[in-house]
Every structure is written in C-alpha cells, then in structure tokens.
PDB file of N, CA, C and O in Angstrom:
ATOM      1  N   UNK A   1      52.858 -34.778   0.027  1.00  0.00           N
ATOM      2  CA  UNK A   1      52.844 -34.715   1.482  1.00  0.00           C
ATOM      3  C   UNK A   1      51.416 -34.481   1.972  1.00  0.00           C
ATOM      4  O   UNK A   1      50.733 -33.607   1.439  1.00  0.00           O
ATOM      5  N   UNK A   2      51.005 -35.132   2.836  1.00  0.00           N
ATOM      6  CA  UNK A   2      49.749 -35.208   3.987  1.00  0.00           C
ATOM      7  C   UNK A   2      49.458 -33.892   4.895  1.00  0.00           C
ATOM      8  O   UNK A   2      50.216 -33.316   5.675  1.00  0.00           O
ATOM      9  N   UNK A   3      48.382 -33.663   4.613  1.00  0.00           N
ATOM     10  CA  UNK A   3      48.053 -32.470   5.508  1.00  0.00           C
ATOM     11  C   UNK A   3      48.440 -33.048   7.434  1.00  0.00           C
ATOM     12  O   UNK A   3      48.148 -34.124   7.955  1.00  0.00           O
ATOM     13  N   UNK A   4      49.124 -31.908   8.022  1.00  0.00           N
ATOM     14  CA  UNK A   4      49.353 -32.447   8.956  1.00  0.00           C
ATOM     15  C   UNK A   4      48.394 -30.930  10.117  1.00  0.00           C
ATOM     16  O   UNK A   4      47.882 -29.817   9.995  1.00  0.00           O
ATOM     17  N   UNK A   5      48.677 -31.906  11.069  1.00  0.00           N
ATOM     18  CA  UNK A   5      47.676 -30.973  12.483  1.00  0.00           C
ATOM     19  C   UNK A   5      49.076 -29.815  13.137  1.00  0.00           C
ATOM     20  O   UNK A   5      50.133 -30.020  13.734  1.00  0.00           O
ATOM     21  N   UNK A   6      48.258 -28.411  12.557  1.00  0.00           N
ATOM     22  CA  UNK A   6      48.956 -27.785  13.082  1.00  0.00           C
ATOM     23  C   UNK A   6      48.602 -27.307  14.603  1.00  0.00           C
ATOM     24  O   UNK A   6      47.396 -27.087  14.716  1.00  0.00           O
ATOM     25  N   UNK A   7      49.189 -27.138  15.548  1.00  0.00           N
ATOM     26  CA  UNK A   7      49.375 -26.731  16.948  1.00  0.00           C
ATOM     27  C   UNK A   7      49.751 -25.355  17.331  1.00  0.00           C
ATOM     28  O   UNK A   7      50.931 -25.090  17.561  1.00  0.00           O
ATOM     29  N   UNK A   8      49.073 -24.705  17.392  1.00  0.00           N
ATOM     30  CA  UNK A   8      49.714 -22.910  17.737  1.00  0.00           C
ATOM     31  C   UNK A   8      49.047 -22.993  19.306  1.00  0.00           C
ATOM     32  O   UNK A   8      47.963 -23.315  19.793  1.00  0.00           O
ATOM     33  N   UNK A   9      50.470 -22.465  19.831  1.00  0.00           N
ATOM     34  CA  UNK A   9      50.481 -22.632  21.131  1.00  0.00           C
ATOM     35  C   UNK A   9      50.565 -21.623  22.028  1.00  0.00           C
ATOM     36  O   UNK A   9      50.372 -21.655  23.243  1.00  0.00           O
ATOM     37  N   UNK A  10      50.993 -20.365  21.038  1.00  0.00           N
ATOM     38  CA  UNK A  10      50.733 -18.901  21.602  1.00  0.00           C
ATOM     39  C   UNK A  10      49.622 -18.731  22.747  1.00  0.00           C
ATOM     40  O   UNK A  10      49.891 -18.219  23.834  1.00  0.00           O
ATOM     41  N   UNK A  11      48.303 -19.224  22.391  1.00  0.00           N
ATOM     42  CA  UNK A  11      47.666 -18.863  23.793  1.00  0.00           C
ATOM     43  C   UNK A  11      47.103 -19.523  24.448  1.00  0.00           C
ATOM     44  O   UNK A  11      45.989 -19.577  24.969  1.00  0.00           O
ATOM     45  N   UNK A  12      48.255 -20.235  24.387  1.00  0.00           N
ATOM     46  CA  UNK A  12      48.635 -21.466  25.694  1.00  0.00           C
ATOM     47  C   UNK A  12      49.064 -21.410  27.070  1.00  0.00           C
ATOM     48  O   UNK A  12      50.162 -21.934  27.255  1.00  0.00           O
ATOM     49  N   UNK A  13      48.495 -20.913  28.097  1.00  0.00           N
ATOM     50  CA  UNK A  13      49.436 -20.642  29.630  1.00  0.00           C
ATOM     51  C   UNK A  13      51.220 -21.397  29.490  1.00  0.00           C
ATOM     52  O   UNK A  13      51.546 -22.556  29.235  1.00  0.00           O
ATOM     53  N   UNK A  14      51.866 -20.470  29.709  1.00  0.00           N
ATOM     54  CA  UNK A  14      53.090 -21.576  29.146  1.00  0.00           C
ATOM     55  C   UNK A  14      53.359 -22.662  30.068  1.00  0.00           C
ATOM     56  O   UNK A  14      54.180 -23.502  29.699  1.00  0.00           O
ATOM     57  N   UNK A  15      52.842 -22.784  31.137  1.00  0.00           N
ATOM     58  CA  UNK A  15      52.582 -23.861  32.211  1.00  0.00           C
ATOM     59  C   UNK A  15      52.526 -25.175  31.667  1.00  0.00           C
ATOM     60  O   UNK A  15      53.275 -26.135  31.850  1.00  0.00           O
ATOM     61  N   UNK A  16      51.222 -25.013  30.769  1.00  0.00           N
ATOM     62  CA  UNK A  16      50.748 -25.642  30.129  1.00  0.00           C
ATOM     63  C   UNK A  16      51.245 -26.740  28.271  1.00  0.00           C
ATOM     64  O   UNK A  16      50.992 -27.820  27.738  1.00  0.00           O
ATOM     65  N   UNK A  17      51.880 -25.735  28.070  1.00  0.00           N
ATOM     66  CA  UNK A  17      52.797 -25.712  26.763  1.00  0.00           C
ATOM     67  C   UNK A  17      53.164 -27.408  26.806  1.00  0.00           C
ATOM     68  O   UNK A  17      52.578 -28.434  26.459  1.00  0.00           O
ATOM     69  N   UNK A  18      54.321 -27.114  27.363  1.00  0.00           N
ATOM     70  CA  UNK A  18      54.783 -28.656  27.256  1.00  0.00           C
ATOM     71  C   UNK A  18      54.049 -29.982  26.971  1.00  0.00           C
ATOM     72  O   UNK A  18      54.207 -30.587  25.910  1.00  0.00           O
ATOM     73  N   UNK A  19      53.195 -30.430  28.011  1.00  0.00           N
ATOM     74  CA  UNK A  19      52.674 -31.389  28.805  1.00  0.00           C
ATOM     75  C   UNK A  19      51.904 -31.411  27.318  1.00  0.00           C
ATOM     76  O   UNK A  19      52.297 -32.287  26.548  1.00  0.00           O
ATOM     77  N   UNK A  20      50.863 -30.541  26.860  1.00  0.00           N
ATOM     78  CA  UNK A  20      50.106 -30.389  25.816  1.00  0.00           C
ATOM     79  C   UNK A  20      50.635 -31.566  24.518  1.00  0.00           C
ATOM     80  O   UNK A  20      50.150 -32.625  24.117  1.00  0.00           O
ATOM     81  N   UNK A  21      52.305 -30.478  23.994  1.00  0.00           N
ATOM     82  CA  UNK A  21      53.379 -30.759  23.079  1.00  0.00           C
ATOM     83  C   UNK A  21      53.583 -32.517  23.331  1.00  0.00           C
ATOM     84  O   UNK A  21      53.384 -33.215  22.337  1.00  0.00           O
ATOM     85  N   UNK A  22      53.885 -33.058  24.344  1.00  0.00           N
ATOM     86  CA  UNK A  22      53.987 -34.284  24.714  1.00  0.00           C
ATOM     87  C   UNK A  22      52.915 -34.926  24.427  1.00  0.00           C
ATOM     88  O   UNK A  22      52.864 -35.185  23.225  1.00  0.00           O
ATOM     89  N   UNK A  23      51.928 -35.338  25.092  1.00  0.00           N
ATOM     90  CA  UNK A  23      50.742 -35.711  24.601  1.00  0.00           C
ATOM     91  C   UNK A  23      50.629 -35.570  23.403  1.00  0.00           C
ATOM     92  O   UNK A  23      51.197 -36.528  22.879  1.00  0.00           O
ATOM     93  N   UNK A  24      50.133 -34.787  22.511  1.00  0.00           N
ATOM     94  CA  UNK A  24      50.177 -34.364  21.168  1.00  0.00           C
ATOM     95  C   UNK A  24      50.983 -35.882  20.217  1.00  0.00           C
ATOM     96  O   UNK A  24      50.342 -36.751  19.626  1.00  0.00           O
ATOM     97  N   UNK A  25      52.555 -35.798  20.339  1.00  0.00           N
ATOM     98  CA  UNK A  25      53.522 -36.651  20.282  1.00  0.00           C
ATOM     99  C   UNK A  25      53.101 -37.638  20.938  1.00  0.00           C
ATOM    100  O   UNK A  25      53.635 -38.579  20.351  1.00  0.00           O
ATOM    101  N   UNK A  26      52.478 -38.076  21.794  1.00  0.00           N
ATOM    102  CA  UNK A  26      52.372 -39.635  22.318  1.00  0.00           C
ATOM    103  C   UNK A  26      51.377 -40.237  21.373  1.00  0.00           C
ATOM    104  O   UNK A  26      51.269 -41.443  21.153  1.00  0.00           O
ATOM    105  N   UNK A  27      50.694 -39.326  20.860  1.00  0.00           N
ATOM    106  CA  UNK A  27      49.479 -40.202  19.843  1.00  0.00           C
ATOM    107  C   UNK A  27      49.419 -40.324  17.971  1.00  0.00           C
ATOM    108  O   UNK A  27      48.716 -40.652  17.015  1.00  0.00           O
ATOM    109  N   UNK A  28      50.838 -39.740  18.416  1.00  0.00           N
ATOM    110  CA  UNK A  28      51.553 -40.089  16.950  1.00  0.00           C
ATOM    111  C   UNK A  28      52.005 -41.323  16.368  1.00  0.00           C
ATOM    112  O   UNK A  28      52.707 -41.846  17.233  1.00  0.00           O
ATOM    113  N   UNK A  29      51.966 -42.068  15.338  1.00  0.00           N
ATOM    114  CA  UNK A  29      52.207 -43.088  14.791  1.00  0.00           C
ATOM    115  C   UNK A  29      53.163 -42.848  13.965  1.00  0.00           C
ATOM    116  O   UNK A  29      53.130 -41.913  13.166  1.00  0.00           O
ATOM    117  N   UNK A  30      54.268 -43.802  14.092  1.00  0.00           N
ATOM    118  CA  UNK A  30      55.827 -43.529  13.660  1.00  0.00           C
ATOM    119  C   UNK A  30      55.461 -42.713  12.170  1.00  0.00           C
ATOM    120  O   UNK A  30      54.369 -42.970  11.664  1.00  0.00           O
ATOM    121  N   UNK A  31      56.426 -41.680  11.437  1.00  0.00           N
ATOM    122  CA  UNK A  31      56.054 -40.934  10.415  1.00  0.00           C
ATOM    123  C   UNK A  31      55.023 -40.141  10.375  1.00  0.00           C
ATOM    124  O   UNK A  31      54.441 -39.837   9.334  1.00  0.00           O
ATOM    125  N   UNK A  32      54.741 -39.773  11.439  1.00  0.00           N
ATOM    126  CA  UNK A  32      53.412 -39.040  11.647  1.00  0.00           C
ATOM    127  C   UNK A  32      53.805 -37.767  12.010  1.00  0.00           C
ATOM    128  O   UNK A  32      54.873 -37.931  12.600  1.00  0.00           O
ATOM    129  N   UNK A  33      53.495 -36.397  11.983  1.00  0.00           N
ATOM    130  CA  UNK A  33      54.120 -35.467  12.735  1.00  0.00           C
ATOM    131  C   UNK A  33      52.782 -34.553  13.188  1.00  0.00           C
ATOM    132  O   UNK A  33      51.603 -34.899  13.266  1.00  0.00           O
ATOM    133  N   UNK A  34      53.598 -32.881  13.537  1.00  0.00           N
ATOM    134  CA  UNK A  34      52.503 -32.345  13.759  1.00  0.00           C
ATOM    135  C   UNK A  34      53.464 -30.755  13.657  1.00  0.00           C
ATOM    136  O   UNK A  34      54.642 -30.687  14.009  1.00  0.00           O
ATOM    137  N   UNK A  35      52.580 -29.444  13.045  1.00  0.00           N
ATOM    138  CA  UNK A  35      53.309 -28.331  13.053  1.00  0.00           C
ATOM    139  C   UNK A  35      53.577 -27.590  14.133  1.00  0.00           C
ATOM    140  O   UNK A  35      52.622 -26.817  14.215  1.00  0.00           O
ATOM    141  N   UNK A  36      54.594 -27.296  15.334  1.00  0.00           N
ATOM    142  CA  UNK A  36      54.567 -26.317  16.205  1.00  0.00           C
ATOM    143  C   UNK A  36      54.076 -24.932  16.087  1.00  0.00           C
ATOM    144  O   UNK A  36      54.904 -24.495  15.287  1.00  0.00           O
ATOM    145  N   UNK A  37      53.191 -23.832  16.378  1.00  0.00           N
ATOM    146  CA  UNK A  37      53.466 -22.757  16.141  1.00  0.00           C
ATOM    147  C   UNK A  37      54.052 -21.957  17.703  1.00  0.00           C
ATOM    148  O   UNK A  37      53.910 -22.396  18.844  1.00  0.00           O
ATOM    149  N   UNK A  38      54.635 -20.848  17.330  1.00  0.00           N
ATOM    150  CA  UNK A  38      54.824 -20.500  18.867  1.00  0.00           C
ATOM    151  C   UNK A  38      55.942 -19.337  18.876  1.00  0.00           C
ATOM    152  O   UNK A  38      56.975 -19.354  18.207  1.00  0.00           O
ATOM    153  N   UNK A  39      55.504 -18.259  19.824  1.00  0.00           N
ATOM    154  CA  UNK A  39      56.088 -16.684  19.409  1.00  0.00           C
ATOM    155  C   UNK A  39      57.463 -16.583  19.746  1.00  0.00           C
ATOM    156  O   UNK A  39      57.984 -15.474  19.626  1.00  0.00           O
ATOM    157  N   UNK A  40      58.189 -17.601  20.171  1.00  0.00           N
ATOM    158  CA  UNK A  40      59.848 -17.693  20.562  1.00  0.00           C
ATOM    159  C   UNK A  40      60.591 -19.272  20.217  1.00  0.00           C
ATOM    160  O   UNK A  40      60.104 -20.397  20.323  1.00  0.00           O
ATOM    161  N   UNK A  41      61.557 -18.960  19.899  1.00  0.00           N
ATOM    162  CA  UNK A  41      62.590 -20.341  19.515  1.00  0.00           C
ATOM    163  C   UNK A  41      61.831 -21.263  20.667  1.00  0.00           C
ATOM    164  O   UNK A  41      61.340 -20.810  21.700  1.00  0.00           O
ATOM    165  N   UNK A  42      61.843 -22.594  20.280  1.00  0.00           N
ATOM    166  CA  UNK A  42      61.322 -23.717  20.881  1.00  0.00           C
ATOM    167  C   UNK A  42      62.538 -24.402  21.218  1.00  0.00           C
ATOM    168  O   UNK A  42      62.714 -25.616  21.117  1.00  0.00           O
ATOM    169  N   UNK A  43      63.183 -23.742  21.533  1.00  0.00           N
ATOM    170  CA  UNK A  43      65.117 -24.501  21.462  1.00  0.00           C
ATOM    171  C   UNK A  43      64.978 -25.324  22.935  1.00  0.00           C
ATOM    172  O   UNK A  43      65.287 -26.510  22.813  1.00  0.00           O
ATOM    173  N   UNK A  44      64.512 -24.871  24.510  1.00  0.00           N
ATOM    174  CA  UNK A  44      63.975 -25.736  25.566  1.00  0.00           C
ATOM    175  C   UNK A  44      63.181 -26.909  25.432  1.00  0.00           C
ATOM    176  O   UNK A  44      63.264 -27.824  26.251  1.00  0.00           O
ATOM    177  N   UNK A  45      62.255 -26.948  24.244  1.00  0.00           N
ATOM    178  CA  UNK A  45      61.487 -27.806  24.455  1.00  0.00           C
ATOM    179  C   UNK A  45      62.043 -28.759  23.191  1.00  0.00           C
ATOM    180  O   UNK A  45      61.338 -29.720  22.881  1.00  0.00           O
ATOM    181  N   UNK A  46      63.162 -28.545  22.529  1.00  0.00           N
ATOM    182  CA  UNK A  46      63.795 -29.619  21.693  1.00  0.00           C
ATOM    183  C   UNK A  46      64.857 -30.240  22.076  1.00  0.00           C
ATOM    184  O   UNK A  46      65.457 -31.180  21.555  1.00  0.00           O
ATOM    185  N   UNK A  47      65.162 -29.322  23.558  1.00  0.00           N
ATOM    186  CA  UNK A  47      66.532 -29.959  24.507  1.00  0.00           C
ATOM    187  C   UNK A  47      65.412 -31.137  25.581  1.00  0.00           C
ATOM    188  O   UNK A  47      65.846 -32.222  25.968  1.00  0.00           O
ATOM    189  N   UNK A  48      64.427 -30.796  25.809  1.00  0.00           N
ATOM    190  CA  UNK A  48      63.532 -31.869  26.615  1.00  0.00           C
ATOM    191  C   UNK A  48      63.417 -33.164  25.702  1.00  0.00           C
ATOM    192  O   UNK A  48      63.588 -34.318  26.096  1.00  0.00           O
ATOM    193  N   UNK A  49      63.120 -32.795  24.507  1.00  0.00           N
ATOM    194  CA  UNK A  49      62.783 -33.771  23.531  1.00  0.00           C
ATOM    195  C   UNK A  49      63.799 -34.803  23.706  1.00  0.00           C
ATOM    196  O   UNK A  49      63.551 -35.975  23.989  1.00  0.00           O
ATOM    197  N   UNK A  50      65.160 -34.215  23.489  1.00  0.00           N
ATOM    198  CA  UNK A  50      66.459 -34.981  23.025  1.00  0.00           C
ATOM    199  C   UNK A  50      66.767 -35.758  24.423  1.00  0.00           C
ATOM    200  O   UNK A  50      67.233 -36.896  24.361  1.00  0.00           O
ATOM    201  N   UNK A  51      66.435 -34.976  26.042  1.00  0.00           N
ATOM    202  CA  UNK A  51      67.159 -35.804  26.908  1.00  0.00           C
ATOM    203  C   UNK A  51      66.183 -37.013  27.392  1.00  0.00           C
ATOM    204  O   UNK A  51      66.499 -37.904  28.181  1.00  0.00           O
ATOM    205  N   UNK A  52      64.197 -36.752  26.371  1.00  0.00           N
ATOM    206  CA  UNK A  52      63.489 -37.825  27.086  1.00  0.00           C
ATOM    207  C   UNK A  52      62.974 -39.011  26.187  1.00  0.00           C
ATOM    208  O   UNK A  52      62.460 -40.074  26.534  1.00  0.00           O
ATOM    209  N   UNK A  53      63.343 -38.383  24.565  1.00  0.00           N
ATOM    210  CA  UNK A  53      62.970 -39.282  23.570  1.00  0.00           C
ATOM    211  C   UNK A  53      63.795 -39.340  22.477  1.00  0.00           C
ATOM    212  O   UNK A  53      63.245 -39.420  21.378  1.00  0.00           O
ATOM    213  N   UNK A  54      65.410 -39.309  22.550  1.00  0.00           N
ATOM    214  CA  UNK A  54      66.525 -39.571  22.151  1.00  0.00           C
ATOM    215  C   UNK A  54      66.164 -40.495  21.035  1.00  0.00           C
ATOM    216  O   UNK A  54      65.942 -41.700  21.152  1.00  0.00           O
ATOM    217  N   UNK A  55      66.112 -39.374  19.298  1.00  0.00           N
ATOM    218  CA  UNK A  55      66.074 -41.119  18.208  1.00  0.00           C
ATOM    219  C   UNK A  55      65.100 -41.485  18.248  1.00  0.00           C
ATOM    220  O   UNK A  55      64.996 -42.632  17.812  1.00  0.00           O
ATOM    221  N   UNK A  56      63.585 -40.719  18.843  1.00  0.00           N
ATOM    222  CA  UNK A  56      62.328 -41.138  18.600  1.00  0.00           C
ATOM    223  C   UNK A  56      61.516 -40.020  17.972  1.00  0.00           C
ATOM    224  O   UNK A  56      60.305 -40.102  17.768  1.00  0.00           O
ATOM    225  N   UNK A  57      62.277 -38.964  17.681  1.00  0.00           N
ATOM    226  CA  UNK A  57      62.091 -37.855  16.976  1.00  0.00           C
ATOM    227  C   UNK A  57      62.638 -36.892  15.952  1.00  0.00           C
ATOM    228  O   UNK A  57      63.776 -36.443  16.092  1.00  0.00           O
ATOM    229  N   UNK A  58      61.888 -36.558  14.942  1.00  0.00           N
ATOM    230  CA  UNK A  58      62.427 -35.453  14.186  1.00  0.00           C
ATOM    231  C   UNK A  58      62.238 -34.382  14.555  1.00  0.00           C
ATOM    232  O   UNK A  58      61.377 -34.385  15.435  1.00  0.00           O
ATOM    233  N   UNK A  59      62.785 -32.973  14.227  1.00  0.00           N
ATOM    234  CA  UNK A  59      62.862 -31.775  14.958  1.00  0.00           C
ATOM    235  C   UNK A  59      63.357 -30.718  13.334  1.00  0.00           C
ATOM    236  O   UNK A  59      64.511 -30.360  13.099  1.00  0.00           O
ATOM    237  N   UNK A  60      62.101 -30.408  12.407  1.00  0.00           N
ATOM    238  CA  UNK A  60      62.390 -29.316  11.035  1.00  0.00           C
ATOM    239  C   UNK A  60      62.070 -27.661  11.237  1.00  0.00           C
ATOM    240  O   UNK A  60      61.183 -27.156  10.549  1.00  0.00           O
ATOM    241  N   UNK A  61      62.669 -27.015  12.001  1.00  0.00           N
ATOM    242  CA  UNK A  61      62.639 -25.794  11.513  1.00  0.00           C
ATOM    243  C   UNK A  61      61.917 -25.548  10.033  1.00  0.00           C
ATOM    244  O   UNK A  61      62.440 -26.039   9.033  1.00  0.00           O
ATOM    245  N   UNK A  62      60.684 -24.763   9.936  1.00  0.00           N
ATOM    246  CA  UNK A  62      60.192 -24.206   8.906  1.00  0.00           C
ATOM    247  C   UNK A  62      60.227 -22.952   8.790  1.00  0.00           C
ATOM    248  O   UNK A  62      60.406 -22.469   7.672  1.00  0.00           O
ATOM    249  N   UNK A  63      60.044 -22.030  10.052  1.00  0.00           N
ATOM    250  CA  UNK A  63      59.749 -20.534  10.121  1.00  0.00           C
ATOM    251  C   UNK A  63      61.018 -20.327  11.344  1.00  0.00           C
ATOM    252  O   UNK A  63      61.031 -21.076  12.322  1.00  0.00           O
ATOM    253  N   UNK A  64      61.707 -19.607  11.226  1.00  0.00           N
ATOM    254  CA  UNK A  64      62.629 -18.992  12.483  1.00  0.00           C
ATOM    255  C   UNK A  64      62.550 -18.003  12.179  1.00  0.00           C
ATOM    256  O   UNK A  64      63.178 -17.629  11.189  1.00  0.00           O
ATOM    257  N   UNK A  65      61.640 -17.026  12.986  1.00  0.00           N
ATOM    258  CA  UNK A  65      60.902 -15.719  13.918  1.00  0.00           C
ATOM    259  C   UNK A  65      61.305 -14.584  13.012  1.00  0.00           C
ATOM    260  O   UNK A  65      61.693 -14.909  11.890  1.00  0.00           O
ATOM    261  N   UNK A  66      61.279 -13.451  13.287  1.00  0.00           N
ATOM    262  CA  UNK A  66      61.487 -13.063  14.729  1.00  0.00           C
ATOM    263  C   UNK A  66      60.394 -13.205  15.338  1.00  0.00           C
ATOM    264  O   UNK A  66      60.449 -13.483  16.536  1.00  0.00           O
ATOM    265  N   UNK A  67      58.986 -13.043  14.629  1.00  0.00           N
ATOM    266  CA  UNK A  67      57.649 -13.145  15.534  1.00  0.00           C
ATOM    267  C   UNK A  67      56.945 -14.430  15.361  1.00  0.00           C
ATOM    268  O   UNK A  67      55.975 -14.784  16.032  1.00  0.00           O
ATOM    269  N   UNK A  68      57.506 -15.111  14.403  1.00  0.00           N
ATOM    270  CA  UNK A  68      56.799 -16.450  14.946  1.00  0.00           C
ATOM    271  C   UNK A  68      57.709 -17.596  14.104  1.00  0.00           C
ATOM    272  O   UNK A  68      58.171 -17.596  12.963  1.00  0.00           O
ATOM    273  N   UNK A  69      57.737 -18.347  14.955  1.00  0.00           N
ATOM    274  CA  UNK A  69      58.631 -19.744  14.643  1.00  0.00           C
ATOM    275  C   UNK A  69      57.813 -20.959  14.182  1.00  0.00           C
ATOM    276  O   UNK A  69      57.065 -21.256  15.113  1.00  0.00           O
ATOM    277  N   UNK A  70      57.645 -21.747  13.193  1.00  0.00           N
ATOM    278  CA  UNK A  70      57.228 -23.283  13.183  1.00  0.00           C
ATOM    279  C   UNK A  70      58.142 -23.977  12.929  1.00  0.00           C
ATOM    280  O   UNK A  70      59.115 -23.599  12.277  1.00  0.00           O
ATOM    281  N   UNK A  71      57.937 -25.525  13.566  1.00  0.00           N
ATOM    282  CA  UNK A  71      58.514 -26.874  13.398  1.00  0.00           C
ATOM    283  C   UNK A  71      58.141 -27.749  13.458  1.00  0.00           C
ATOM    284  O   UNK A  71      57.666 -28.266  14.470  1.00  0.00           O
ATOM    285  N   UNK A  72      58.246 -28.297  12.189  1.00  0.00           N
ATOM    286  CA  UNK A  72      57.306 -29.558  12.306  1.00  0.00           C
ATOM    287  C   UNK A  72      57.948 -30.580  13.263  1.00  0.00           C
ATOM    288  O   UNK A  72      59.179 -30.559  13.241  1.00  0.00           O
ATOM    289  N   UNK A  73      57.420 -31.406  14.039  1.00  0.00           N
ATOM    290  CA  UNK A  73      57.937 -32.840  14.921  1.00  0.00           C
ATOM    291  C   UNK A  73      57.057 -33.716  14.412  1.00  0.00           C
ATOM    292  O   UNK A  73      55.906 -33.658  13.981  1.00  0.00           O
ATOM    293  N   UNK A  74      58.057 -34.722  14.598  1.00  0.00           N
ATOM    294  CA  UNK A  74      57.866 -36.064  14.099  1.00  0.00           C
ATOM    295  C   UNK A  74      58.109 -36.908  14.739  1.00  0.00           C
ATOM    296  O   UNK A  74      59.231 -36.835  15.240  1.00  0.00           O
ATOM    297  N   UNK A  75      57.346 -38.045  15.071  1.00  0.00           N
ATOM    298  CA  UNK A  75      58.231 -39.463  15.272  1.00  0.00           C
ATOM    299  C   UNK A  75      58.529 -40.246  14.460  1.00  0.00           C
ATOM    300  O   UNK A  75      57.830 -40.503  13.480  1.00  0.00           O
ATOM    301  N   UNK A  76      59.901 -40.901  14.782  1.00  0.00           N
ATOM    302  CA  UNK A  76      60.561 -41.304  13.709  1.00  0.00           C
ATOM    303  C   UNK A  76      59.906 -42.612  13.561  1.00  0.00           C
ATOM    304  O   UNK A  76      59.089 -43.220  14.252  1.00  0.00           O
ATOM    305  N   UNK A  77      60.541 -42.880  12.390  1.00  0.00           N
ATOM    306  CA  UNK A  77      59.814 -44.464  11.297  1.00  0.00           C
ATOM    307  C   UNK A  77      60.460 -45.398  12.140  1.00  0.00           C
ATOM    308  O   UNK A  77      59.639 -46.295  12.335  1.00  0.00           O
ATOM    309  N   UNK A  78      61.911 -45.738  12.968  1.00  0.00           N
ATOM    310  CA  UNK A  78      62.408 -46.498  13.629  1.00  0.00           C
ATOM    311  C   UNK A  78      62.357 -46.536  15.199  1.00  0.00           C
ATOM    312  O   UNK A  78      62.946 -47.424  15.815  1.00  0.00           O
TER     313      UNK A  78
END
C-alpha cells in the first residue's frame, strides 16, 4: 500500500472543515484516497458524502476515538 496524504482537521475552524474535506476529494483520482484525522465521529460528514456522492466513495474507519478518530476516504475505481 501507497503512502497516502493524511488530513488532521482538528485545527480547522469547523466552518471550514467540510468545504476543505470536499475539495481534498475533488482532486482525487479514482483509487486514490486520503486519511481523515479529527477529535469526534465524522458520522455528519459521511451522511453528506452519501446524499452528494452516492457510489463515488469509500468510507474505512481506522481509529474510533474516544479522542481521536481516522478514516481513510476514497474514491471509488468505478
């Protein structure tokens, strides 16, 4: 496996969070991913995922908290 770009987003205005996360993902090339870091379940921003890029993404839990969560995202190969 390929070193991938990790993203810690902790001191991130959470304003900001998203829009970042998106972008990030727009300059991904199918099979490509990137590591989330971030001090609470990302469970909102994997329900955004699902209602705006349905099947254009993977979503792996690596770390679930209590103080810090990662997940890798991906776009998918199809």
């Amino acid at each position: 496996m390929h070193d991938e770009t990790v993203l810690d987003i902790r001191p991130i205005p959470p304003a900001q969070r998203h829009p970042l996360i998106f972008d990030r993902f727009a300059a991904l090339e199918p099979g490509q991913g990137f590591i989330l870091v971030n001090d609470h379940n990302p469970k909102p921003l994997y329900y955004q995922f699902q209602a705006e890029l349905t099947g254009q993404f993977t979503w792996d839990y690596m770390e679930e908290g209590p103080a810090v969560w990662r997940v890798r995202i991906g776009r998918s190969q199809g």
